[in-house]
C-alpha positions as CSV (number, residue, x, y, z in Angstrom):
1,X,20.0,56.7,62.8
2,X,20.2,55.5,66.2
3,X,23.2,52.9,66.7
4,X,21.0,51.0,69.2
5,X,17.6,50.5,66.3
6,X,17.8,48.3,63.3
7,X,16.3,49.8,60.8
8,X,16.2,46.9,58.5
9,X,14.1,44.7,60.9
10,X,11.9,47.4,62.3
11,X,11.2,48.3,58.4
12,X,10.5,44.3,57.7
13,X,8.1,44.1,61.2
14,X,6.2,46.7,60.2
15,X,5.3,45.9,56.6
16,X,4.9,42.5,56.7
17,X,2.8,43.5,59.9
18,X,0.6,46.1,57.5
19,X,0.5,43.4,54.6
20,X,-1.2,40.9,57.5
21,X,-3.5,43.4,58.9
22,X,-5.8,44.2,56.0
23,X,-6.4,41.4,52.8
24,X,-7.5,44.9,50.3
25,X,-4.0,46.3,51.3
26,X,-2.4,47.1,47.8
27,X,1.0,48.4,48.9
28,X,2.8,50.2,52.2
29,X,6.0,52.3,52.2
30,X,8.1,52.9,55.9
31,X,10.4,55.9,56.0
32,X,12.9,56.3,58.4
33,X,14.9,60.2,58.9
34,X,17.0,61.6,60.5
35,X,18.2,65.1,60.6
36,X,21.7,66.8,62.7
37,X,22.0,71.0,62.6
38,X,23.1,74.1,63.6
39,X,22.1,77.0,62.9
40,X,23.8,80.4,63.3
41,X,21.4,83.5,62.9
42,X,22.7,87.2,62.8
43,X,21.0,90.2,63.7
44,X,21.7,94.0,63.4
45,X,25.1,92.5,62.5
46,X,25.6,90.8,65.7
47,X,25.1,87.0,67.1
48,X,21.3,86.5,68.1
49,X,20.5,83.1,68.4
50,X,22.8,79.8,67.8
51,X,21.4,76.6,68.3
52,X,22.7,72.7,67.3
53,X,19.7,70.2,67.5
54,X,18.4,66.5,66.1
55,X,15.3,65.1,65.0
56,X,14.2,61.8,64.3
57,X,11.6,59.7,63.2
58,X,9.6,57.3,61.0
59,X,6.2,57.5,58.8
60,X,4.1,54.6,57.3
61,X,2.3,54.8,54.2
62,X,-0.5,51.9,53.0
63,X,-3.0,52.1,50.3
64,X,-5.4,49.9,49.2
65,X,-6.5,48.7,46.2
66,X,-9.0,51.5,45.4
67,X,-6.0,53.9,45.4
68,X,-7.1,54.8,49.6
69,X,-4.4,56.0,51.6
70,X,-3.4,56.1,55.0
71,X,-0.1,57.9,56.4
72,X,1.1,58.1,60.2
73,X,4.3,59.2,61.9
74,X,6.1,58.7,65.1
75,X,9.3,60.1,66.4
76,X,9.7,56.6,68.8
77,X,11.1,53.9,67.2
78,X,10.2,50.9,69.6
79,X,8.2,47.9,68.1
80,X,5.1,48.8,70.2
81,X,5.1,51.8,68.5
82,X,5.5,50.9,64.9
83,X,2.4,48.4,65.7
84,X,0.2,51.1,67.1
85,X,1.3,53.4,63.5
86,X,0.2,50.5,61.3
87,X,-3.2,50.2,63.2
88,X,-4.0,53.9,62.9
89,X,-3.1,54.4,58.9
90,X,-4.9,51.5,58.2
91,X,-8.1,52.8,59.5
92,X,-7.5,55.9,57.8
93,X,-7.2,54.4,54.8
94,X,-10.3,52.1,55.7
95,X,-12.3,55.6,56.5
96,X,-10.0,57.5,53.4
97,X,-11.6,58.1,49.5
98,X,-11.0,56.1,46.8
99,X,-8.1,57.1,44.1
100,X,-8.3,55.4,40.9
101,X,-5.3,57.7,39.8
102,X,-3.1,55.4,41.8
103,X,-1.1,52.9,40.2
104,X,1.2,51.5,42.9
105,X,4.6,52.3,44.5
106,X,7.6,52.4,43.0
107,X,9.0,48.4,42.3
108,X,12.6,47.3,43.2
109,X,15.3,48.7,41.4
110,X,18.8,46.5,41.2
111,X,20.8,49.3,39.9
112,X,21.5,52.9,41.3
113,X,23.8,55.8,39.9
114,X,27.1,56.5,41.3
115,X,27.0,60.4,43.1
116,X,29.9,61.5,44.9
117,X,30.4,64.2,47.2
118,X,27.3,64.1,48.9
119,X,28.7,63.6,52.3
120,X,31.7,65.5,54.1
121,X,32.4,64.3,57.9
122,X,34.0,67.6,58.9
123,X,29.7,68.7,58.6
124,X,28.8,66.1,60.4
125,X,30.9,66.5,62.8
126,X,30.9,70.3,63.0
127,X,30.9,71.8,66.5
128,X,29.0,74.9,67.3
129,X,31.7,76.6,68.3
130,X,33.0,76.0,65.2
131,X,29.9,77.1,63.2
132,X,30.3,81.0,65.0
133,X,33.8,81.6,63.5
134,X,32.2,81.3,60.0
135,X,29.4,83.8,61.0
136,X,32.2,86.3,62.5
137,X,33.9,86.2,59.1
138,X,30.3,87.4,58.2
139,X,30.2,90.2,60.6
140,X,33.7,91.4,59.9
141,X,33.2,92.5,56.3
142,X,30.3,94.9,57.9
143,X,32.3,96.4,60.3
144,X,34.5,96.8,58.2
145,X,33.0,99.3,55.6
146,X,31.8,102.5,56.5
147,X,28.5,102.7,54.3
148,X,27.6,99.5,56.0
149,X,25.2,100.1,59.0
150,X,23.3,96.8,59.2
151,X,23.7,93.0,58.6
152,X,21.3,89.9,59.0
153,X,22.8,86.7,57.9
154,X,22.6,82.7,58.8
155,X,25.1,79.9,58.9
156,X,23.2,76.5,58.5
157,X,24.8,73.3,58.5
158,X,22.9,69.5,58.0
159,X,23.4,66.2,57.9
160,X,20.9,63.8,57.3
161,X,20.2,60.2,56.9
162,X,17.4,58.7,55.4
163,X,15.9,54.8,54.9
164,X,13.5,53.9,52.7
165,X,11.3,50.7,52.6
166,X,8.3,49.2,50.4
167,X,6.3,46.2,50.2
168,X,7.6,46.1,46.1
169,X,11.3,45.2,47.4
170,X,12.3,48.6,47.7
171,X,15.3,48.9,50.4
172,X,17.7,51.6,49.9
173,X,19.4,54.0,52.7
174,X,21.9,57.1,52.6
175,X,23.1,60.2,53.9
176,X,23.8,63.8,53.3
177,X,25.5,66.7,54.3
178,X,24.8,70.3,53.0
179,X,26.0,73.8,54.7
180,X,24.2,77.3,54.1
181,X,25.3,80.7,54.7
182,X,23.8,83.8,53.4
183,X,24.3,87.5,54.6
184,X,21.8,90.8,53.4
185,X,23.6,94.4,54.2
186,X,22.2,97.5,54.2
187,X,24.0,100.4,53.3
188,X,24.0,104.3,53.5
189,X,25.0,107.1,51.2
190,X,25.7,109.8,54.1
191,X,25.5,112.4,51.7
192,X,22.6,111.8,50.0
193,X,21.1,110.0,53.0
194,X,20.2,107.0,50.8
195,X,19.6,103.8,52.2
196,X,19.6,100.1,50.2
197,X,20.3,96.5,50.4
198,X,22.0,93.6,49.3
199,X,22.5,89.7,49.9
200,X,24.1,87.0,48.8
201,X,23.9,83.1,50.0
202,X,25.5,79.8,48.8
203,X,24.8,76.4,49.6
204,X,27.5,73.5,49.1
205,X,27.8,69.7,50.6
206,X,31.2,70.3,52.1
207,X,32.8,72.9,54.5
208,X,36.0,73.7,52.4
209,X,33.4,75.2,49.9
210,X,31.5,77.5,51.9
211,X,33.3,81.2,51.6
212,X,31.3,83.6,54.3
213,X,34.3,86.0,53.4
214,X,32.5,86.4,49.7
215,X,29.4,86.1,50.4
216,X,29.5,89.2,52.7
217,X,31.6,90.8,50.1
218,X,28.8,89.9,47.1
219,X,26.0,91.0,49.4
220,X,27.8,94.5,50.4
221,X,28.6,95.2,46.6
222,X,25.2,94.1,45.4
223,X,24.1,97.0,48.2
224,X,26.1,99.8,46.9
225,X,25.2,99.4,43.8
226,X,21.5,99.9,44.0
227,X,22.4,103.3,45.4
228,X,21.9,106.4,43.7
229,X,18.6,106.1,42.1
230,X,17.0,107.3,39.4
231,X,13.5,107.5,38.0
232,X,13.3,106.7,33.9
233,X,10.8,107.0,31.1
234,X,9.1,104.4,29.6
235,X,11.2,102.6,26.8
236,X,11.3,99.6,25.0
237,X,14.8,98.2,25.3
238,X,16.9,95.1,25.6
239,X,16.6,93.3,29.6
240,X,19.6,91.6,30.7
241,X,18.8,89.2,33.6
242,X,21.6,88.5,36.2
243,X,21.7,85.1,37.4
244,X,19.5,85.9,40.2
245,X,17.2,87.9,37.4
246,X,17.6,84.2,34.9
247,X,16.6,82.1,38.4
248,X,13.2,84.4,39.5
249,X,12.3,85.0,35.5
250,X,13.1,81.3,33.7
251,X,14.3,78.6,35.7
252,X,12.0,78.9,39.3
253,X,8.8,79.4,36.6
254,X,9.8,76.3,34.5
255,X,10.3,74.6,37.5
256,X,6.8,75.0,38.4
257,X,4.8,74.6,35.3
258,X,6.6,71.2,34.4
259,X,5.9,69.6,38.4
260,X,3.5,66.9,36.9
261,X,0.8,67.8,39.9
262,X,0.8,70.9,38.5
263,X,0.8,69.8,35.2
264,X,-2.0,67.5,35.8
265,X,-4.0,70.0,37.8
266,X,-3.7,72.8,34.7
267,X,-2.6,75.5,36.8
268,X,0.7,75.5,34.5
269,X,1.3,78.2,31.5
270,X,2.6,74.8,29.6
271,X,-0.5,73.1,29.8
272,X,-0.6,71.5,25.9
273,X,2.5,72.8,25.0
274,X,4.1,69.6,25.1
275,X,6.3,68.7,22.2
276,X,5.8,72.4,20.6
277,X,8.4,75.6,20.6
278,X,8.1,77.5,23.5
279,X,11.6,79.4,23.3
280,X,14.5,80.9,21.4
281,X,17.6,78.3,20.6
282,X,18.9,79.8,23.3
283,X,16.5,77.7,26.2
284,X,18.0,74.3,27.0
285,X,16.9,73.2,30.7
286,X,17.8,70.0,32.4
287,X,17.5,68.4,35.4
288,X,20.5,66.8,36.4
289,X,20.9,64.7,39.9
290,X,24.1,63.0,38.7
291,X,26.4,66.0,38.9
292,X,29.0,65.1,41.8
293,X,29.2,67.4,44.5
294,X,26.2,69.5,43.9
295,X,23.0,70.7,46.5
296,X,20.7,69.2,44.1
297,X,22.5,65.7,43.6
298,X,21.2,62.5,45.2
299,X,21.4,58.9,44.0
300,X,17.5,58.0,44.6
301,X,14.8,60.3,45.1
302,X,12.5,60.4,48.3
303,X,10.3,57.0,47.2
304,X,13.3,55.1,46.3
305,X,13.1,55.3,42.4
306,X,17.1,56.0,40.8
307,X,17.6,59.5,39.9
308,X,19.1,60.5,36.7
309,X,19.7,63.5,34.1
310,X,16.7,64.4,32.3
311,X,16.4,67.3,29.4
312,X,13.3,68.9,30.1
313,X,14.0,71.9,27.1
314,X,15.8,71.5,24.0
315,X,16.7,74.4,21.9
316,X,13.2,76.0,23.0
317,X,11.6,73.0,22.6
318,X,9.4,71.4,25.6
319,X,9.8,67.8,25.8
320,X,8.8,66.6,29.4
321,X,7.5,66.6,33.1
322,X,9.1,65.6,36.0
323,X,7.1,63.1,38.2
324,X,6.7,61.5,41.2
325,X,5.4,57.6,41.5
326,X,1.4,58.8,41.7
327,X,1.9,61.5,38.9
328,X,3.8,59.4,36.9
329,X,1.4,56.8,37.0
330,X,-1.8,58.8,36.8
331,X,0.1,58.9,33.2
332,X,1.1,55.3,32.4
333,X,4.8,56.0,32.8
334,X,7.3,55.6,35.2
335,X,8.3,58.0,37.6
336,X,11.2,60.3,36.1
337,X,12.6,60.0,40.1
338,X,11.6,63.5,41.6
339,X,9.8,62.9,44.4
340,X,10.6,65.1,47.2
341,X,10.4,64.5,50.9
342,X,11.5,67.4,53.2
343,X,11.3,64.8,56.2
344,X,9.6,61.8,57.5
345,X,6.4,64.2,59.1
346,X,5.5,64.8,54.9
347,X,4.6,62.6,52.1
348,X,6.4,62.8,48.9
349,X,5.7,65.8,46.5
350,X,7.5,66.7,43.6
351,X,10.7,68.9,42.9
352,X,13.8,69.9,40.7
353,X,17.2,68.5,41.5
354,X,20.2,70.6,39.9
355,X,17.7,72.6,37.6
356,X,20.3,74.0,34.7
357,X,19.9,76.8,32.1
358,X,22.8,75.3,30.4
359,X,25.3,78.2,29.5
360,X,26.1,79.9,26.1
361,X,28.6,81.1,23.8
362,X,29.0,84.9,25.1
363,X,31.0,86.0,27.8
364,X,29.1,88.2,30.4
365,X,30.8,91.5,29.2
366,X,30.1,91.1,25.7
367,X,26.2,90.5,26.7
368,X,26.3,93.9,28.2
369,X,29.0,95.4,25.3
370,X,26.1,95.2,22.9
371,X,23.3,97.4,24.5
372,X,23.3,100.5,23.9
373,X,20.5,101.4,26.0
374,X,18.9,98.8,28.6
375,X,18.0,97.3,31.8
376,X,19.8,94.9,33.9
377,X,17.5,93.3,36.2
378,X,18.5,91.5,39.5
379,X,15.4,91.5,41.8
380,X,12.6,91.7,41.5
381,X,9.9,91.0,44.6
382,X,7.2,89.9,42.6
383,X,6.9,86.4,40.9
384,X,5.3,85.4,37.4
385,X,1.5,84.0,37.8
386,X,2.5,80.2,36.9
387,X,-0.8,79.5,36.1
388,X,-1.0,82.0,33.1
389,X,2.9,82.9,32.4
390,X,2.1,86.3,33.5
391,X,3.8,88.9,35.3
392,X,3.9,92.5,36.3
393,X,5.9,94.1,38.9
394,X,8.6,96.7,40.4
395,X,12.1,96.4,40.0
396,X,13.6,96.7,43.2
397,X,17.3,95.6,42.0
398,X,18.1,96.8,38.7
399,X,20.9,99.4,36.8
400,X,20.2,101.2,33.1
401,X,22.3,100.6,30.5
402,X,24.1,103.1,29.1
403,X,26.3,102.4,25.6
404,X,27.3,98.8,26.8
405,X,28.2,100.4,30.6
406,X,25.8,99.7,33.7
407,X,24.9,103.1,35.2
408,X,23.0,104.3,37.6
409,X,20.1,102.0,39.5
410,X,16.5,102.3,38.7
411,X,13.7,103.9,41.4
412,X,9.9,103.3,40.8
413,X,10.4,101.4,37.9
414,X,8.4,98.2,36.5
415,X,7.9,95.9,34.0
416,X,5.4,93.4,32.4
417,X,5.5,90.3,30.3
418,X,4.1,87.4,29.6
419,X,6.6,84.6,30.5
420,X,6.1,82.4,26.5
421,X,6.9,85.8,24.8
422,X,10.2,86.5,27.1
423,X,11.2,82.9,26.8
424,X,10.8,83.9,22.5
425,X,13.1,86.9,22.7
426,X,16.3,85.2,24.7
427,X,19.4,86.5,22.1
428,X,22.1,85.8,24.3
429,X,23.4,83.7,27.5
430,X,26.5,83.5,29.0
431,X,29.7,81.6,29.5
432,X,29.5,82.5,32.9
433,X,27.0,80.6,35.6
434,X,26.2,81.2,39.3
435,X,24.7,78.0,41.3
436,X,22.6,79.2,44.2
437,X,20.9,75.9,46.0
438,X,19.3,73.5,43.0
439,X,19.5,76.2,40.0
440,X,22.6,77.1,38.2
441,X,21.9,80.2,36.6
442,X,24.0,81.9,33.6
443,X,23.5,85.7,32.3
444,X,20.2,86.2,30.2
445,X,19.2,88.8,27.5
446,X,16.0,89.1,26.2
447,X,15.9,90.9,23.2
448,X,13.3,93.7,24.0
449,X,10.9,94.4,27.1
450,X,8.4,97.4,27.6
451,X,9.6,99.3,30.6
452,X,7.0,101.6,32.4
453,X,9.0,104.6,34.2
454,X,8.0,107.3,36.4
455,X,10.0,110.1,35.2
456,X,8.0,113.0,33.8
């Protein structure tokens, strides 16, 4: 934050100001952000726009005692205008509807959990000119290769601070670094004038992990090997998802259906499956904010509340939601420390930290050894309908199978399941993980899937 505002006063001005101003006032939150990037962006495989910016700013949030809420923000942090904030949420709160759902914000917490390797200074202090080697490593490995005729890619690098403040003795601050870079190349068979694509991204919290080298490489392979095409028949066959594949198929879905607003609002597939089999042995999902180092980590969430390591499925069975303060307390418990806050403009919502298929007992190879005929699946552009678990779509990146050897990729093919019976069939999962953002992904096989072709 700004060297020349302290927070800390401002913070106590304000609330004790919003506590004064209306007697039916039940709590009020004050969030302070601030946000540091640069962004890279690559175009037909050539530097189109770089940019390094700031933003900065603070919200208030009051609600009164009939669960009314009013929320304001201001990117000027001078008393005068942290007065004139308070005096506009509290008449929208005043003019707001009633909320009986709400129980309060979250109350002062004396302990938090030790995360390191949130925060590297060579991000913070990153340079711009710094930032454009990285994307020319990018643009190197497509010059490079003579099937490659196009790349678009980003660089991205962050650092943030945040401060958060309630009228319950909440008073906690820190900061963040993260770094981005993804690359998607198109490709062309010259001789059988076929075209196709491929990415690859990684996100980590320090520079020294970021590899634009391998990324480029991953996204280049990933191209070339949805060349060559073929249309199938139909079959009913073993699906291997890729980690990508495990990510669109188990862990984004889950995600979703156990959000408690979601929950709450029955527009899950897991709607009164709580406490019941909903799996194969093989489905174990966390979600895991203490691991050191990871995109996902943090110490508290974005009300304040501790984060921690939560199992969400055990050996296919589902045993909880995650929860913000209001969702949490719309249920009589206490929030499980998931509330989300993608800057001080938004109020909190609710999200995964490090979501985690945990990993298995096979190796990758031996997952693919075992099929005779299959599918391996790595895209797909279509997503599962969260509210019913079901999906039907093209696969846009996948390979067949051929006696424990991927072949050839698939064209005009698709697929449809419902998401309860493909969680049912899971056989295998590997060793072997990839991370991309908040999921960590291993190797999936489902047992069987119906595959609708379009050969003859």
């Amino acid at each position: 934050m700004d060297n020349k505002v302290d927070v800390y006063s401002l913070a106590k001005y304000g609330l004790n100001l919003a506590e004064k101003s209306n007697s039916n006032l039940r709590c009020a939150e004050i969030f302070f952000g601030k946000n540091k990037y640069i962004n890279i962006e690559i175009e037909e495989n050539s530097i189109k726009n770089s940019e390094i910016g700031s933003d900065f700013g603070v919200s208030i949030r009051v609600i009164d005692k009939q669960g009314s809420l009013g929320f304001t923000f201001t990117n000027n942090l001078e008393k005068k205008s942290i007065e004139k904030m308070i005096t506009i949420a509290i008449k929208m709160m005043n003019a707001g509807t009633e909320d009986l759902d709400f129980k309060n914000l979250p109350e002062k917490y004396n302990v938090y959990p030790s995360v390191k390797g949130l925060f590297d200074s060579n991000l913070k202090n990153l340079q711009i000119e710094d930032s454009v080697r990285y994307a020319k490593d990018v643009i190197k490995i497509c010059n490079e290769d003579e099937m490659a005729i196009s790349q678009s890619a980003n660089f991205i690098s962050n650092y943030s601070e945040k401060y958060i403040f309630n009228t319950n003795g909440i008073e906690i601050n820190g900061n963040e670094t993260s770094c981005t870079i993804s690359s998607n190349i198109i490709v062309k068979d010259k001789i059988r004038k076929e075209t196709s694509s491929g990415n690859d991204w990684q996100s980590k919290r320090s520079l020294k992990e970021i590899t634009p080298v391998k990324i480029a490489k991953n996204a280049l392979e990933d191209a070339k090997r949805n060349l060559n095409r073929i249309k199938i028949k139909n079959m009913k066959v073993p699906l291997i998802l890729t980690p990508k594949g495990t990510i669109r198929f188990i862990l984004s879905p889950i995600a979703s259906a156990v959000n408690g607003e979601t929950f709450q609002y029955k527009r899950s597939f897991l709607v009164g499956k709580i406490n019941e089999i909903i799996g194969s042995d093989y489905l174990n999902i966390e979600d895991n904010a203490l691991i050191d180092g990871l995109i996902g980590s943090a110490q508290f969430d974005g009300e304040g509340v501790p984060c921690k390591n939560k199992k969400i499925i055990e050996n296919g069975k589902f045993l909880r939601l995650i929860h913000n303060s209001y969702t949490a307390g719309k249920e009589g418990i206490e929030s499980t420390g998931n509330a989300s806050r993608s800057s001080y403009s938004s109020v909190p919502s609710i999200g995964v930290s490090n979501f985690i298929l945990k990993n298995g007992d096979y190796t990758k190879d031996e997952i693919i050894k075992n099929v005779k005929e299959g599918i391996i699946l790595d895209y797909t552009g279509d997503s599962p309908n969260i509210t019913t678990g079901d999906f039907s779509g093209l696969i846009l990146h996948g390979n067949i199978i051929k006696n424990g050897e991927i072949k050839e990729s698939l064209n005009e093919t698709m697929f449809g399941i419902n998401l309860l019976d493909l969680f049912k069939n899971i056989d295998a999962v590997s060793k072997e993980f990839n991370i991309y953002g908040g999921y960590q992904a291993p190797f999936v096989r489902i047992k069987e899937v119906r595959i609708i072709g379009s050969a003859n």
